[in-house]
Structures are given as structure tokens and as C-alpha cells.
Backbone as a printed PyTorch tensor [residue, N CA C, xyz], in Angstrom:
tensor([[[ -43.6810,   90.2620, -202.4060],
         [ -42.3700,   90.0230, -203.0040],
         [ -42.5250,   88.9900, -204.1180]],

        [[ -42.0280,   89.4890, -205.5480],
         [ -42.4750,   88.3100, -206.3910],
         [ -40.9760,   86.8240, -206.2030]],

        [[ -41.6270,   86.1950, -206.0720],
         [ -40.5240,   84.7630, -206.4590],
         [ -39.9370,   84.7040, -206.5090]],

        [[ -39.7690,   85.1120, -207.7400],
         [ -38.3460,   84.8340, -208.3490],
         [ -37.1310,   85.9820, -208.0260]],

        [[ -37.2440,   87.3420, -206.9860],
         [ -36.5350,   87.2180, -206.6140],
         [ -36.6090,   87.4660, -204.8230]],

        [[ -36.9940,   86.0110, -204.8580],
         [ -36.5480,   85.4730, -202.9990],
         [ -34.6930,   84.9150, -203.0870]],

        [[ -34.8030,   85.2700, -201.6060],
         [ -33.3270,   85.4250, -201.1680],
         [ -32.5970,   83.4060, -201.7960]],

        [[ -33.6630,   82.9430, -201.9860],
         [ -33.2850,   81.4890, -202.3150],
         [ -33.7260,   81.3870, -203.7700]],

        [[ -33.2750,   80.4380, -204.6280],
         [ -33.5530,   80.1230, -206.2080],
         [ -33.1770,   78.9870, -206.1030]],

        [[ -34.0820,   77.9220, -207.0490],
         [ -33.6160,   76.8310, -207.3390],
         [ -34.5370,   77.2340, -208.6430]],

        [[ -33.4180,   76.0750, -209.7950],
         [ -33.9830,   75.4390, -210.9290],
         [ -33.7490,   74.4010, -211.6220]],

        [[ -34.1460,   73.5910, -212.3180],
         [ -33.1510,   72.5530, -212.4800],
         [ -33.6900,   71.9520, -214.3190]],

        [[ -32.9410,   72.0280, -214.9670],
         [ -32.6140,   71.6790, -216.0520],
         [ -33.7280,   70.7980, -216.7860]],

        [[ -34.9480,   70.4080, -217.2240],
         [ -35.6300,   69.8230, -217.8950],
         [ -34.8980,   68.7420, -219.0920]],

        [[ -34.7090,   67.4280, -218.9860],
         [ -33.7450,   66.6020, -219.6610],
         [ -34.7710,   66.4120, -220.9470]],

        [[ -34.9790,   67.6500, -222.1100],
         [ -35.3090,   67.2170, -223.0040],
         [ -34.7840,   66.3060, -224.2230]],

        [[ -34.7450,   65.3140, -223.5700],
         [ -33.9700,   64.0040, -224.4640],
         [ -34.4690,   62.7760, -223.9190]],

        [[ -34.3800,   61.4700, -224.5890],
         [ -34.5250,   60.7610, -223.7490],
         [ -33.6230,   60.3000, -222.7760]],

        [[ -33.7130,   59.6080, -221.8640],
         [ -33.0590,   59.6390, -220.2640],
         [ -33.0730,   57.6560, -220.3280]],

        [[ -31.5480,   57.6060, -220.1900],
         [ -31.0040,   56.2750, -219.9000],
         [ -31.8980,   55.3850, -218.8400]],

        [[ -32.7790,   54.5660, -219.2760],
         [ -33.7550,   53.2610, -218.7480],
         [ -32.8100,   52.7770, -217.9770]],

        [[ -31.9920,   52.8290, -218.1860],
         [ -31.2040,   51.0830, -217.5820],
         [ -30.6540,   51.7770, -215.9100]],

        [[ -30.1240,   53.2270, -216.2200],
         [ -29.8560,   54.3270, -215.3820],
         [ -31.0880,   54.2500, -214.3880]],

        [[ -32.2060,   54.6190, -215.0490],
         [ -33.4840,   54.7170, -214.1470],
         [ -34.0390,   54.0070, -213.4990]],

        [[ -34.1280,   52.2070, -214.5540],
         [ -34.3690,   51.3760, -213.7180],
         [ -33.7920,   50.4690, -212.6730]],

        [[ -32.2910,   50.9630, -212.6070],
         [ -31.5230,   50.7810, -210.8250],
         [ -31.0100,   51.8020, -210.4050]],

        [[ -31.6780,   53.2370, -210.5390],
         [ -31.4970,   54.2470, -209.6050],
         [ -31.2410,   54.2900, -208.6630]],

        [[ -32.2460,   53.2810, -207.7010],
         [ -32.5090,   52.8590, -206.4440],
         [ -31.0910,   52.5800, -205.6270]],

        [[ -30.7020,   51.4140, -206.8020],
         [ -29.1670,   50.9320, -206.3190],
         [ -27.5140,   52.2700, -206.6000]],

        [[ -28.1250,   52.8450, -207.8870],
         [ -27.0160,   53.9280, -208.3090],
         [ -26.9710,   55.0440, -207.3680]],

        [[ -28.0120,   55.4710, -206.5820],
         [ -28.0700,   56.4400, -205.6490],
         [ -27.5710,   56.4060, -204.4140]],

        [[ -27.0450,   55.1990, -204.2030],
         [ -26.6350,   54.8630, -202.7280],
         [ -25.2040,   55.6260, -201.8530]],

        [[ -24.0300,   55.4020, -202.9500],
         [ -22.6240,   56.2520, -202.3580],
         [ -23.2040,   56.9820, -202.4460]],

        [[ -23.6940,   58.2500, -203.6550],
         [ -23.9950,   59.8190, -203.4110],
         [ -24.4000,   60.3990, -202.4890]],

        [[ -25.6630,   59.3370, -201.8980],
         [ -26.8350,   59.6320, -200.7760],
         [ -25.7300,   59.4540, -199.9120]],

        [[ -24.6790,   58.4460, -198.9910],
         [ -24.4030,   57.9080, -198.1990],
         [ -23.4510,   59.5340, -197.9020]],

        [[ -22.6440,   59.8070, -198.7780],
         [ -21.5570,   60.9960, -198.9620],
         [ -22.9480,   62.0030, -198.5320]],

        [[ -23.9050,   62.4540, -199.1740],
         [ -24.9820,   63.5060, -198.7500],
         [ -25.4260,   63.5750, -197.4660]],

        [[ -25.2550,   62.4620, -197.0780],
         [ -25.8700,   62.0800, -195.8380],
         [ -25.0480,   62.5230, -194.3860]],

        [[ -23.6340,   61.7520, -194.6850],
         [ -22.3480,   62.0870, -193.5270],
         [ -22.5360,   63.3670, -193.7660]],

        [[ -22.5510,   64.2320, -194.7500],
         [ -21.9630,   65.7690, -195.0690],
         [ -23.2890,   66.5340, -193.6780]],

        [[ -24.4880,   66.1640, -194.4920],
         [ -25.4060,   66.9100, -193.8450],
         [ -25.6120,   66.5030, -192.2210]],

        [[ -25.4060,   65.5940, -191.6660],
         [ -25.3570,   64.7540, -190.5980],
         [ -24.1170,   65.6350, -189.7040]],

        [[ -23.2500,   65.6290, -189.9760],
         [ -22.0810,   65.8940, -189.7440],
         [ -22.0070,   67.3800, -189.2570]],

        [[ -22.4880,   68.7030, -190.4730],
         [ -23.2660,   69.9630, -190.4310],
         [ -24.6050,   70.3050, -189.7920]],

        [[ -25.2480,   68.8890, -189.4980],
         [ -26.5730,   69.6820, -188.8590],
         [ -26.9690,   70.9140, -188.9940]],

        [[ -27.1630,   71.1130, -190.0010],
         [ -27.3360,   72.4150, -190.5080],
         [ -28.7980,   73.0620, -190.4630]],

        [[ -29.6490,   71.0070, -190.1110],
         [ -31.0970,   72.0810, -190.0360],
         [ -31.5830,   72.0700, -188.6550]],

        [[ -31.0480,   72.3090, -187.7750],
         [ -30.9510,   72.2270, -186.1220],
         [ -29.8530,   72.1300, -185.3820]],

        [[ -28.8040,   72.2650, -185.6700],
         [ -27.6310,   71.9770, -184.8910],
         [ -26.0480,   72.7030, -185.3080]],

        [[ -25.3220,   72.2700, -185.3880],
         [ -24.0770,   73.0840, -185.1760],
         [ -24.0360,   73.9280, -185.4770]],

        [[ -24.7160,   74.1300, -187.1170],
         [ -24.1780,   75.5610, -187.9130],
         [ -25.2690,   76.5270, -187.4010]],

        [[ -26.5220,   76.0410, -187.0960],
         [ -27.8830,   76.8330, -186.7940],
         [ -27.5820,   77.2210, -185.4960]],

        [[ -27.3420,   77.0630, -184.5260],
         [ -27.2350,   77.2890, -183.4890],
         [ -25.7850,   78.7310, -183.1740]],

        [[ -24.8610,   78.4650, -183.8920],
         [ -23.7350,   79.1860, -184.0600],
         [ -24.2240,   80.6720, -184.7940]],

        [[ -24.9040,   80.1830, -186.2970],
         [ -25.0130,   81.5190, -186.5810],
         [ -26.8390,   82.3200, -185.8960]],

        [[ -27.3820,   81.6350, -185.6180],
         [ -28.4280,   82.0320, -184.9030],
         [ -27.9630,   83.3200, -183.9110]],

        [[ -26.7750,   82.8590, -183.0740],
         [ -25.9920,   83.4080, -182.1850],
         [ -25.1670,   84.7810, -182.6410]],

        [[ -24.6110,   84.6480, -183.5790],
         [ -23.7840,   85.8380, -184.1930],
         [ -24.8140,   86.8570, -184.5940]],

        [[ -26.2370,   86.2830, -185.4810],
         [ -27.5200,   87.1980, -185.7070],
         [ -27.7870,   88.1670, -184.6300]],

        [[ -28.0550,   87.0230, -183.7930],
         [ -28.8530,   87.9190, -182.3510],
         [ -27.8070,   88.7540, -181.1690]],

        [[ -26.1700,   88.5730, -181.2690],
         [ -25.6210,   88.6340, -180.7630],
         [ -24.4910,   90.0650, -181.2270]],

        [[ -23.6230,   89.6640, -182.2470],
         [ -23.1210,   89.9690, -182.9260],
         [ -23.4900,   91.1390, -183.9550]],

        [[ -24.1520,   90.4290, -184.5010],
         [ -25.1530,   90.9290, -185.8290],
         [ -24.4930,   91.0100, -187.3640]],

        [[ -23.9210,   89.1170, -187.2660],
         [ -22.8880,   89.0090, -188.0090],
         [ -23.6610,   87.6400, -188.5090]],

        [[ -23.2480,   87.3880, -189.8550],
         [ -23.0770,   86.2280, -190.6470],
         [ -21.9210,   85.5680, -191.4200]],

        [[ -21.3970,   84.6940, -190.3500],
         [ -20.2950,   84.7230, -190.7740],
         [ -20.0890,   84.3300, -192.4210]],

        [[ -19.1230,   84.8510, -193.4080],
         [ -19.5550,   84.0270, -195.0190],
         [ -18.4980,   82.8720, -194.8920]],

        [[ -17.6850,   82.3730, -194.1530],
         [ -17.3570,   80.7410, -194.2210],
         [ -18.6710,   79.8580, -194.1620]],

        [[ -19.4470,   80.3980, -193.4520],
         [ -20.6380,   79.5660, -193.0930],
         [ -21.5020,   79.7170, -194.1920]],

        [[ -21.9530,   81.0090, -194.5260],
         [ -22.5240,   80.9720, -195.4330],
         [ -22.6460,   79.9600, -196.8780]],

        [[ -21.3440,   80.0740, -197.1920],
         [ -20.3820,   78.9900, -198.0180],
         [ -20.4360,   77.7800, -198.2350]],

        [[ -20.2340,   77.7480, -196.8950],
         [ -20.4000,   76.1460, -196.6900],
         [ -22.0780,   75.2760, -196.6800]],

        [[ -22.9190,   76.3510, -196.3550],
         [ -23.9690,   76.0590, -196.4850],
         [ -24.7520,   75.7650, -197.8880]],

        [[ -24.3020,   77.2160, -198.5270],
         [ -24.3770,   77.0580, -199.9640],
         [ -24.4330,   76.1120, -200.6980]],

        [[ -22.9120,   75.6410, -200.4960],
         [ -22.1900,   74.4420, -201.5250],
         [ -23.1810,   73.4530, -201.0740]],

        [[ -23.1150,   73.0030, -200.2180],
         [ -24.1220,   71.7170, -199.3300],
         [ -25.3660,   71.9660, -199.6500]],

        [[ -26.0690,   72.9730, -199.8200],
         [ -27.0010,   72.8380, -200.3960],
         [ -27.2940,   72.5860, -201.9080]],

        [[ -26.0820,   72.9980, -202.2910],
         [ -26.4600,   72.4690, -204.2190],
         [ -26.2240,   71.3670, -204.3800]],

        [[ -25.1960,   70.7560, -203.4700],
         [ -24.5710,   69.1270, -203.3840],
         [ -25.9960,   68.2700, -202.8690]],

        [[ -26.3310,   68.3350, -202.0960],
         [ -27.8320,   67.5050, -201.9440],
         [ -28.7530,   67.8810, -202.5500]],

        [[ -28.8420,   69.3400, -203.2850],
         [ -30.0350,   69.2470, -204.2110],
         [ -29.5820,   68.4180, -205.1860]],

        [[ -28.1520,   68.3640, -206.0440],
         [ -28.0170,   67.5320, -206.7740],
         [ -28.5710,   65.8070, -206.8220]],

        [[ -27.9800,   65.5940, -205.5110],
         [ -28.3380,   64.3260, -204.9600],
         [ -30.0330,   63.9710, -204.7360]],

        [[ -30.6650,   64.7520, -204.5570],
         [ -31.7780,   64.7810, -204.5420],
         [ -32.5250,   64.5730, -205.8600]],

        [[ -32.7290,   65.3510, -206.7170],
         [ -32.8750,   65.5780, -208.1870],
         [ -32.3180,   64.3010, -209.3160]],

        [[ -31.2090,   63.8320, -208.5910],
         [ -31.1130,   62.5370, -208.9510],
         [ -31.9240,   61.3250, -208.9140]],

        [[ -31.7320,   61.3740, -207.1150],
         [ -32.7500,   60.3110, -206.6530],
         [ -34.1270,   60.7520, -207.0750]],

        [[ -35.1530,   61.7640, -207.4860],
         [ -35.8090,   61.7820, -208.2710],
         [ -36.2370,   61.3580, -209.4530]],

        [[ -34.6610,   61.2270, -210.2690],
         [ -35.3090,   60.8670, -211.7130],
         [ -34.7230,   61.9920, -212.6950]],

        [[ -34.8780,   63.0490, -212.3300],
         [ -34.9930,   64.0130, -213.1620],
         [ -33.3420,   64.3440, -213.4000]],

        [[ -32.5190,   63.2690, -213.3720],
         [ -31.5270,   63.8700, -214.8840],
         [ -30.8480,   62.1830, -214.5350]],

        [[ -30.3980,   61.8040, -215.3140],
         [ -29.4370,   60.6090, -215.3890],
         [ -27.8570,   60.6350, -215.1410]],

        [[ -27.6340,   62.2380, -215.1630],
         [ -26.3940,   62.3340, -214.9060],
         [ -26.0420,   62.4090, -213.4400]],

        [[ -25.1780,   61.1740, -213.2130],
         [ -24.2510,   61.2610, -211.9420],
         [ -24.3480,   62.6140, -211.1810]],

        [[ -24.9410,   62.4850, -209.8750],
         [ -24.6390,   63.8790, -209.3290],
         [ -23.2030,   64.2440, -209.1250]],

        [[ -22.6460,   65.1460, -209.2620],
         [ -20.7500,   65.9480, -209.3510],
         [ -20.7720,   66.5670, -207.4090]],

        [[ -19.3460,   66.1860, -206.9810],
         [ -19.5960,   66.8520, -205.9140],
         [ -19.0310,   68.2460, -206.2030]],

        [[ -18.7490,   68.6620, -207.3670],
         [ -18.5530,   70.1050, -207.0010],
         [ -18.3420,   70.9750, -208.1790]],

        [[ -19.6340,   70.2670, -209.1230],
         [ -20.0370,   71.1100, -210.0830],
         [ -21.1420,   71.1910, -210.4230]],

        [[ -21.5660,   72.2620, -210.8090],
         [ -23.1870,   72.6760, -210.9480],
         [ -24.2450,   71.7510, -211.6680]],

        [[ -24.1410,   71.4940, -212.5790],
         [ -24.5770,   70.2060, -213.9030],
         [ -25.8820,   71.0620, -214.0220]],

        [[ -27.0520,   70.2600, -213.8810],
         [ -28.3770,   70.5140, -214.2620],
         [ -28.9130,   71.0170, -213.0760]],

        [[ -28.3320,   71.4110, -211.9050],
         [ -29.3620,   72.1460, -210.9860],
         [ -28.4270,   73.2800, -210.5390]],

        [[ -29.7670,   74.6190, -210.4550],
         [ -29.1720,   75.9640, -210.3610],
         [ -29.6290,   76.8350, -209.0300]],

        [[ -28.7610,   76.4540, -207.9700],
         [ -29.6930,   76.7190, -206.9780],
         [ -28.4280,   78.2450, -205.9710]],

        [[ -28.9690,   78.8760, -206.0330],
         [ -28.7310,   79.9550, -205.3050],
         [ -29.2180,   80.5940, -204.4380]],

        [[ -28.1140,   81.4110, -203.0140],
         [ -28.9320,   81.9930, -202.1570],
         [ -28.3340,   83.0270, -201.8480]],

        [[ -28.8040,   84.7480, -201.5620],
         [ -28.4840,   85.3460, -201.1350],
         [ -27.5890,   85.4440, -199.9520]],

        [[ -26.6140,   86.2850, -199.8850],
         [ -26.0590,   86.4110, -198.6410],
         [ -26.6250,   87.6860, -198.0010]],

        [[ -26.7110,   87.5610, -196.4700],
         [ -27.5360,   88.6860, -196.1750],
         [ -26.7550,   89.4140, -195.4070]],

        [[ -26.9910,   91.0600, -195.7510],
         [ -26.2770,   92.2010, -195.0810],
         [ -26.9760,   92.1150, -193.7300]],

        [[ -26.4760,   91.7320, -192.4880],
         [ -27.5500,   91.3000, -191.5680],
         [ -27.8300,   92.4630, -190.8690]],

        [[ -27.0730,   93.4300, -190.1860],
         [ -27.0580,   94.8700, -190.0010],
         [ -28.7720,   95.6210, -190.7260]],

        [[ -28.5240,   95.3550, -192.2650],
         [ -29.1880,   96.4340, -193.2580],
         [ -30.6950,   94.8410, -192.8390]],

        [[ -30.5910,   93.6380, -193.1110],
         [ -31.4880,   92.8540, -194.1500],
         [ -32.3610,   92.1500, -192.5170]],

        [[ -31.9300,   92.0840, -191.4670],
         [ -31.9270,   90.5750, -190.8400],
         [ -32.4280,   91.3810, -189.5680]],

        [[ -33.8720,   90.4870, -188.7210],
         [ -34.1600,   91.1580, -187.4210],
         [ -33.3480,   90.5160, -186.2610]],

        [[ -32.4610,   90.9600, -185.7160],
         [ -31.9900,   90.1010, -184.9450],
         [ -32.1320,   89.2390, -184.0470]],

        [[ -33.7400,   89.6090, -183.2720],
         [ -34.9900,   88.3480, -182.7950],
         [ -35.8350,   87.3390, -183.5970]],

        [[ -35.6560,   88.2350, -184.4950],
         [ -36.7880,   87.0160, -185.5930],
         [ -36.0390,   85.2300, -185.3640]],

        [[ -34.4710,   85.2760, -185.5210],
         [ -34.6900,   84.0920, -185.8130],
         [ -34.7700,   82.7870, -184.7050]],

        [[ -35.1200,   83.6660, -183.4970],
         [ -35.0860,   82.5870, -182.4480],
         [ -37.0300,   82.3040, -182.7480]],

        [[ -37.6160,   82.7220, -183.6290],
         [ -38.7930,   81.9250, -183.6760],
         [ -39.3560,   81.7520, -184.9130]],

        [[ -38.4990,   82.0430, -185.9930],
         [ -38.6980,   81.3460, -187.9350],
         [ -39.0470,   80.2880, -187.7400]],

        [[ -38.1960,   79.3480, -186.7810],
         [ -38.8110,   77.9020, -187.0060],
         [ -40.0140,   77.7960, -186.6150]],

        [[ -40.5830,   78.6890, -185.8050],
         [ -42.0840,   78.3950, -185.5160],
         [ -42.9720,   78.6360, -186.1890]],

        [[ -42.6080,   79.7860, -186.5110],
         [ -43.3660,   81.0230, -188.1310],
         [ -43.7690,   79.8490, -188.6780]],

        [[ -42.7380,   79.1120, -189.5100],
         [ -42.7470,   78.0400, -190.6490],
         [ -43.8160,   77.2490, -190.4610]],

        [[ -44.2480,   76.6530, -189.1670],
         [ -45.2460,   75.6340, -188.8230],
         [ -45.7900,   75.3490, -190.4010]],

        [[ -46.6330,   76.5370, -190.9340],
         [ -47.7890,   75.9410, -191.5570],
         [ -46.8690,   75.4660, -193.0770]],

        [[ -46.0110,   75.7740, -193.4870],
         [ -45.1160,   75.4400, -194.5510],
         [ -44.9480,   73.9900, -194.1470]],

        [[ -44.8140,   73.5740, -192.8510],
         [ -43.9200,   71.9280, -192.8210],
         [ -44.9050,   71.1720, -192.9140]],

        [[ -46.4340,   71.9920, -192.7320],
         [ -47.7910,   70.8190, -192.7220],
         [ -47.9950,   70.9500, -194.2290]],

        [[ -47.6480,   71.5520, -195.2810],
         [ -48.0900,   71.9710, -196.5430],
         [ -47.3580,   71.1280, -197.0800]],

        [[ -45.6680,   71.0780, -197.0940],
         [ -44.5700,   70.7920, -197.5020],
         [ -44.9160,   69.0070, -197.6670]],

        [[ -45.3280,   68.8650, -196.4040],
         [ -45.5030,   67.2220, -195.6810],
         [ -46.4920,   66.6380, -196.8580]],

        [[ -47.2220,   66.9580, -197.2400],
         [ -48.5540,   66.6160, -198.4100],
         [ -47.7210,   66.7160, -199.8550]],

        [[ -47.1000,   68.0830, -199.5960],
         [ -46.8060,   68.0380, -201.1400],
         [ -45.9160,   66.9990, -201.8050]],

        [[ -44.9580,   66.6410, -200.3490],
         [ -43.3040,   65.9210, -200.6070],
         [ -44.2130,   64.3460, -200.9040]],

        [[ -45.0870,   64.3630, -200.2850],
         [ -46.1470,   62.8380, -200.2200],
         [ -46.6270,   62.5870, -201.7930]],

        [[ -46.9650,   63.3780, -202.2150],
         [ -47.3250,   63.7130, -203.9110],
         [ -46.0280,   63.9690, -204.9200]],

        [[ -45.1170,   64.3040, -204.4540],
         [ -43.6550,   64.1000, -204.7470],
         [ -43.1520,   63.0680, -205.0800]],

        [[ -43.7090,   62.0640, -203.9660],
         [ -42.4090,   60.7140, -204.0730],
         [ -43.4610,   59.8270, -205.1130]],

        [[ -44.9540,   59.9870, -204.9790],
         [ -45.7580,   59.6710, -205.9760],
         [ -45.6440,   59.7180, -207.3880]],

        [[ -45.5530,   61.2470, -207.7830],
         [ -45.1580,   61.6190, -208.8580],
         [ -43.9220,   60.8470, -209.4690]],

        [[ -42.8100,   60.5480, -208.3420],
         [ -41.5980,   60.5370, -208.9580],
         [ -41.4460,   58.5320, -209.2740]],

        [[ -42.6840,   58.0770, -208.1210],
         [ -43.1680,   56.5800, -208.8390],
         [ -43.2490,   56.4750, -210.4400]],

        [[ -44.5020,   57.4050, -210.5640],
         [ -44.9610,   57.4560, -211.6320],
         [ -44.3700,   57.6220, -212.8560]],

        [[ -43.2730,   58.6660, -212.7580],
         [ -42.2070,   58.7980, -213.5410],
         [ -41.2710,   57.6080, -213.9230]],

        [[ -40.9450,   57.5530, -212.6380],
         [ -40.0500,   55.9550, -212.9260],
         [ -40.7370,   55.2250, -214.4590]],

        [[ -42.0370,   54.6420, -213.8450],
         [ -42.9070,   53.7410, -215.2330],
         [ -42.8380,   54.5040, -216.9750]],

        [[ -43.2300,   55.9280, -216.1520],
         [ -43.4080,   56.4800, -217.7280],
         [ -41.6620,   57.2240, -218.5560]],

        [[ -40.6430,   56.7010, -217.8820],
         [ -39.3010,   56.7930, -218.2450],
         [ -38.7900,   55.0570, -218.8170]],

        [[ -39.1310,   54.8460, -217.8730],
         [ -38.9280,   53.0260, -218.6060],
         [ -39.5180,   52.8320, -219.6680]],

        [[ -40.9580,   53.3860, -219.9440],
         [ -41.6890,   52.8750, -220.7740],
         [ -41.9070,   53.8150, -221.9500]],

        [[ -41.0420,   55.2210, -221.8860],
         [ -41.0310,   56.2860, -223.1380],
         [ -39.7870,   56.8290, -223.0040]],

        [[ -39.0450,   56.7060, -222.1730],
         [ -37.7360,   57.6740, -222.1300],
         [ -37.7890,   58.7930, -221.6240]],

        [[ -39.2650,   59.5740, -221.2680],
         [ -38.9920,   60.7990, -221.3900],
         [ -39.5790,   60.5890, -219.6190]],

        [[ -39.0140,   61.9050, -219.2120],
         [ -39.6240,   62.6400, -217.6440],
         [ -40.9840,   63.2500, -218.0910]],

        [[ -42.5740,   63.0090, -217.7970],
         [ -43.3320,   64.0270, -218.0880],
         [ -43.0380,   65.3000, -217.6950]],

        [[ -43.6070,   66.1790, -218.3010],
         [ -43.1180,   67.6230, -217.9880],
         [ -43.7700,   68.3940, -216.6910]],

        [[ -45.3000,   67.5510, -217.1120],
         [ -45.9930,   68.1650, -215.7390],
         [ -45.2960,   67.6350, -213.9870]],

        [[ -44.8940,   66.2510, -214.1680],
         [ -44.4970,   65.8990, -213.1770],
         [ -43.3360,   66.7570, -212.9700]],

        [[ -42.3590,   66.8350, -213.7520],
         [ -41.1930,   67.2910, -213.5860],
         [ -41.1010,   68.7560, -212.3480]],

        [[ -42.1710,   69.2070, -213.2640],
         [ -42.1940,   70.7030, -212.8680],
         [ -42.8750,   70.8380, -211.3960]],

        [[ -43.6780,   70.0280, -210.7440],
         [ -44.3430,   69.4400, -209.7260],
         [ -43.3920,   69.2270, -208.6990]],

        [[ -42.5320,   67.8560, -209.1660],
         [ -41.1380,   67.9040, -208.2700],
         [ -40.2400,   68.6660, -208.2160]],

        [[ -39.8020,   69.7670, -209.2570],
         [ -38.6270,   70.7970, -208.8650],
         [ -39.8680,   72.1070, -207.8900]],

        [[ -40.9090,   72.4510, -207.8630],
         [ -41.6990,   73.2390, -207.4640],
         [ -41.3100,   72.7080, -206.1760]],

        [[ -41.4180,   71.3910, -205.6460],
         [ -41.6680,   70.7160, -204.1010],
         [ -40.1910,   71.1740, -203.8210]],

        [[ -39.3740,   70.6390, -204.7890],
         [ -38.1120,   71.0400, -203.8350],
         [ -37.9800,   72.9240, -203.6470]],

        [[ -38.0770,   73.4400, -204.7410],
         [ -37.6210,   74.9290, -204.5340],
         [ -38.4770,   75.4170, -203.2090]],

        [[ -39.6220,   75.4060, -203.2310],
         [ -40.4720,   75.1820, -201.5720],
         [ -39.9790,   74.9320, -200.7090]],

        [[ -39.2330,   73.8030, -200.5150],
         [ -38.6460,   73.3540, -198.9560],
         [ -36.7900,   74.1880, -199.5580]],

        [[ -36.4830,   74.7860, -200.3320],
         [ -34.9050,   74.9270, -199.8060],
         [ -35.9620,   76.7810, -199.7050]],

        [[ -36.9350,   77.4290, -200.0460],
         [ -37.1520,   78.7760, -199.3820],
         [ -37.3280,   78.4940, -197.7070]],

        [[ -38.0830,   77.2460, -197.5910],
         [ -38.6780,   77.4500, -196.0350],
         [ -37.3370,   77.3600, -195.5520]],

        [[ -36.3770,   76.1580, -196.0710],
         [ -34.7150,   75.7540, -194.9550],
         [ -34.4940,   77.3650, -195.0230]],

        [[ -34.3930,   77.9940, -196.0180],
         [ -33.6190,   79.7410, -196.1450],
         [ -34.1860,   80.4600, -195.1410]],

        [[ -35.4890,   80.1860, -195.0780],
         [ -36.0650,   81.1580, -193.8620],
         [ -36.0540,   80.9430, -192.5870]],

        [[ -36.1640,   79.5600, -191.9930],
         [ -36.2550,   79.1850, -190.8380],
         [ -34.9470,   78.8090, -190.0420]],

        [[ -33.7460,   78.0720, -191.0040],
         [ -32.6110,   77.1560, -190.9850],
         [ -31.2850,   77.8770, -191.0980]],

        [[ -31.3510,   78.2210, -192.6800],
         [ -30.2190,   78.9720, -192.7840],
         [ -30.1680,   80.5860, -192.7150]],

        [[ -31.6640,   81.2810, -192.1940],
         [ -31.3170,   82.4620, -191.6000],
         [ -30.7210,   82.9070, -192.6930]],

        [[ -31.0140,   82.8630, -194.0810],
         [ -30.3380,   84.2770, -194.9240],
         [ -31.6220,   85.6890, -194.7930]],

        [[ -32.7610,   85.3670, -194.5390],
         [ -33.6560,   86.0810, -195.0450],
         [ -34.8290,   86.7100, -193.9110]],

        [[ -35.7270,   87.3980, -193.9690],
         [ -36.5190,   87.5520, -193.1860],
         [ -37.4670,   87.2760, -193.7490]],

        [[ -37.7900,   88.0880, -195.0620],
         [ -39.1460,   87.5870, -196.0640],
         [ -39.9210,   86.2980, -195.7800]],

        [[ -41.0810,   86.3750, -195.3610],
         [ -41.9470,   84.9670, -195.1920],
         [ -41.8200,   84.3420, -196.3060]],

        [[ -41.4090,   82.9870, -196.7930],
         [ -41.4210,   82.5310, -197.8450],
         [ -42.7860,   82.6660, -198.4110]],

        [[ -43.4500,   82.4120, -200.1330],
         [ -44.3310,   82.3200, -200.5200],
         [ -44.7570,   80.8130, -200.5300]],

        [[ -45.8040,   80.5940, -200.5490],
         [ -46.7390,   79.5860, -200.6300],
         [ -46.9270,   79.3610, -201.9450]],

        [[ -46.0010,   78.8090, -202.6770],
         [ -45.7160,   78.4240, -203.8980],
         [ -44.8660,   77.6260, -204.6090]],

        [[ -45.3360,   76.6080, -205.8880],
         [ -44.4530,   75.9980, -206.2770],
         [ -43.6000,   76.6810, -207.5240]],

        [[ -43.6920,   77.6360, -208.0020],
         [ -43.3300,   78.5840, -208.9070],
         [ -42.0840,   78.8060, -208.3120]],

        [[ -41.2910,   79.4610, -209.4450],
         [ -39.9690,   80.0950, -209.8040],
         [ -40.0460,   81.3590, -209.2540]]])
């Protein structure tokens, strides 16, 4: 299955301009309500083990239904913390929006579960995944590295390198295919082992 079209997409906007120093160099501190709001939301949804996973896990194997309130809600929450995320990265200066798209483009299939979805598979995706969360774990480690590194070379040129850039949106689009496959149950497709689009 090529990439780009898995049941999940992320992309996120390359800030070819220079990018507000003063923004970057108290990120740390500017990221805090967004994260705190990202945080209750996702906390609250347990979405990657708990309320919503457990519910529609149930309708899959049961039913053979997905419900699309859920779907929805998952959705939105997922572009809302990628935003938040992508922030706390570095990679745009603009305020994350709670409920507009800006610089990150992240989409996910909804799945005909009947036609698309095994209805056992997903009581063991999360296990499938294993070798993704040992891959993921290294890459996200080289992630927060990268996004050090950035910090210096944004203070000290304005610009996001490109290679890094593309490094950190690769890490994230990676972990929102594995959440799609294991978590939010849109998909069956084994995710790819890739940081590509």
C-alpha cells in the first residue's frame, strides 16, 4: 500500500520565512495553557486505552459499527494536539487555534467497518504494533534532539532547518498511523515503517 494513501495523513506546513526568536526562545513558557487544554482533552478521552477505545473496540467486534460521533471527536482531537504538538516543536510560531486547521493537515479515513474492518483484529493491533512502539521510542528520542537543535539554529538564523523539519513531521505522521491502527481502529492495513508522506 503506498503512503500516501494510508487511512491516516498528516502534513504540516514548512514556515518558509523567518520564525519569531523571541516566540521560540520562550516556547517552553508559551506552550503551557495549549498543552494544559491538550492535555485535560486527551486525559479526559483516553482515547489511547480507555473510554473511547474500549467502547468502539466493542461496537467493531460486536456490532460491527463505528460509531461517526466518535469518529469525530477523535478526529478533531487529533488535529488539536497535533497542532499543539508541532508547536511545542518549533515548527510554526503561530499560536496553535482550537478549531482551525492553520499549518497542520492531518486527516483520517472513516472506515466502512462491515466492507474495511476485521472484527477480531482489533482485540490484538495493540500487540501487532509492538515493533512500531520500539522504533517510534528511538525515533521520538532523535525528535526531541532534533527539535533542541532547532531551537539554537532558529535563534541564531530564523529559519527551521529543512532536514530537521522534515525528520520531525516524519516522527509524528509515524506515531498518528500506528495510534490509527492500533488506537483509533480506523484501519486494518499494517502501518508502513516509514517517515514519508
Amino acid at each position: 500500500m503506498a503512503n500516501s494513501t494510508y487511512a491516516a495523513r498528516l502534513s504540516i506546513d514548512y514556515p518558509d520565512r523567518q520564525l519569531d526568536r523571541l516566540s521560540t526562545a520562550l516556547r517552553i513558557f508559551f506552550v503551557i495553557p495549549i498543552a494544559i487544554v491538550a492535555t485535560l482533552l486527551s486525559n479526559s478521552d483516553a482515547s489511547w486505552g480507555g473510554a473511547l477505545f474500549l467502547p468502539v473496540l466493542l461496537m467493531v467486534l460486536f456490532r460491527r459499527k463505528y460509531p461517526r460521533w466518535w469518529f469525530d471527536f477523535e478526529l478533531q482531537l487529533s488535529r488539536f494536539t497535533s497542532r499543539v504538538s508541532a508547536y511545542s516543536a518549533l515548527m510554526s510560531d503561530r499560536y496553535p487555534a482550537t478549531d482551525d486547521d492553520q499549518y497542520v493537515h492531518l486527516e483520517l479515513d472513516y472506515p466502512d467497518v462491515e466492507r474495511d474492518l476485521n472484527r477480531w483484529l482489533p482485540l490484538v493491533k495493540w500487540f501487532l504494533a509492538i515493533p512500531h512502539y520500539i522504533v517510534l521510542i528511538v525515533l521520538s528520542i532523535g525528535a526531541f534532539f532534533a527539535t533542541i537543535f532547532a531551537w539554537f539554529a532558529i535563534l541564531f538564523t530564523g529559519r527551521y532547518p529543512r532536514g530537521l523539519f522534515d525528520y520531525v513531521e516524519g516522527v509524528m505522521r509515524w506515531w498518528l498511523r500506528v495510534s490509527a491502527y492500533a488506537f483509533l481502529l480506523i484501519t486494518d492495513a499494517y502501518p508502513p515503517f516509514s517517515l514519508k508522506a
